[in-house]
N, C-alpha and C positions, 0 to 999 in steps of 0.2 A: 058460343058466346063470342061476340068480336067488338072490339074498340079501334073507333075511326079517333084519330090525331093528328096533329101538324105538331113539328119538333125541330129541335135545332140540333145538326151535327156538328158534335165537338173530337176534335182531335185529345186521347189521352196524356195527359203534361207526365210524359215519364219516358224509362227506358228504349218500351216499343212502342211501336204506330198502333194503338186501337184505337178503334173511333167508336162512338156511342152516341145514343140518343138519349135522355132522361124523358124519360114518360111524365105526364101529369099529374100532379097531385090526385086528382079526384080518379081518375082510373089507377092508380099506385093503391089508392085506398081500395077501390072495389077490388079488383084484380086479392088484393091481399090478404081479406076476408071472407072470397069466394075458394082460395086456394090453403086457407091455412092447416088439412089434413094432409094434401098432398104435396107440400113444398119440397124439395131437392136440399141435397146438401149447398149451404150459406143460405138457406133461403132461395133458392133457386126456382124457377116455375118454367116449365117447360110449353114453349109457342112455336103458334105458324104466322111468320110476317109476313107480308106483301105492301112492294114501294113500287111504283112505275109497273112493271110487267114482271117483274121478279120477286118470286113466294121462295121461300124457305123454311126450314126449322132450326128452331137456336132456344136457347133458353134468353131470359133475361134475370139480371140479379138485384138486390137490394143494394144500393149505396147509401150507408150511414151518412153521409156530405150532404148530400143532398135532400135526403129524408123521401126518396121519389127508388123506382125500379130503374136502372140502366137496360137499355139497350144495346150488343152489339153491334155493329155493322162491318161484315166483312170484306175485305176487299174486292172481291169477284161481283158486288150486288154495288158495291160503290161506282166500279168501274160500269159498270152495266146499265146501271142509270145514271151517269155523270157526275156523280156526287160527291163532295169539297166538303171541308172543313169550314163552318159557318154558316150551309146551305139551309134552307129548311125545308123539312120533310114532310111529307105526305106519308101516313101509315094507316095500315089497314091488320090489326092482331088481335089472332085466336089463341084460346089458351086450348091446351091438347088433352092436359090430363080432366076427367072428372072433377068438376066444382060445386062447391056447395050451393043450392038454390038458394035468390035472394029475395 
């Protein structure tokens, strides 16, 4: 199962440099309902993302702020495909563990 999105990278306003994407409402909701036996501690769901030419696996987590799933974005994939703080994103994400059919 994969969700195509455009997203905006934001720099984390704290201690360290994370940077994140918030996912869209409407895929935060499916994503949410299709994983809620297998979620990870906080709510966690584990993905395969691909932005430019670079896939990886990461999880992404629920933020109560925003009421949306956060995306990380690590630096090696940021540097990799040029990408800033306020850029917007091209995403292409699989969720990895088994989901419930919809």
């Amino acid at each position: 199962m994969g969700y195509r999105f455009r997203a905006l990278l934001r720099e984390h306003t704290g201690p360290a440099a994370w940077y994140f994407l918030t996912l869209p409402h409407d895929v935060t909701d499916e994503i949410d309902e299709r994983t809620a036996s297998t979620q990870r501690g906080f709510g966690s769901v584990r993905v395969r993302v691909t932005v430019g030419a670079t896939t990886w696996a990461t999880s992404i987590f629920p933020d109560t702020k925003a009421g949306a799933y956060v995306l990380p974005m690590k630096k090696a994939v940021r540097t990799a495909e040029d990408l800033d703080d306020g850029d917007e994103v091209d995403v292409m994400l699989e969720l990895v563990d088994p989901v419930e059919p919809f």
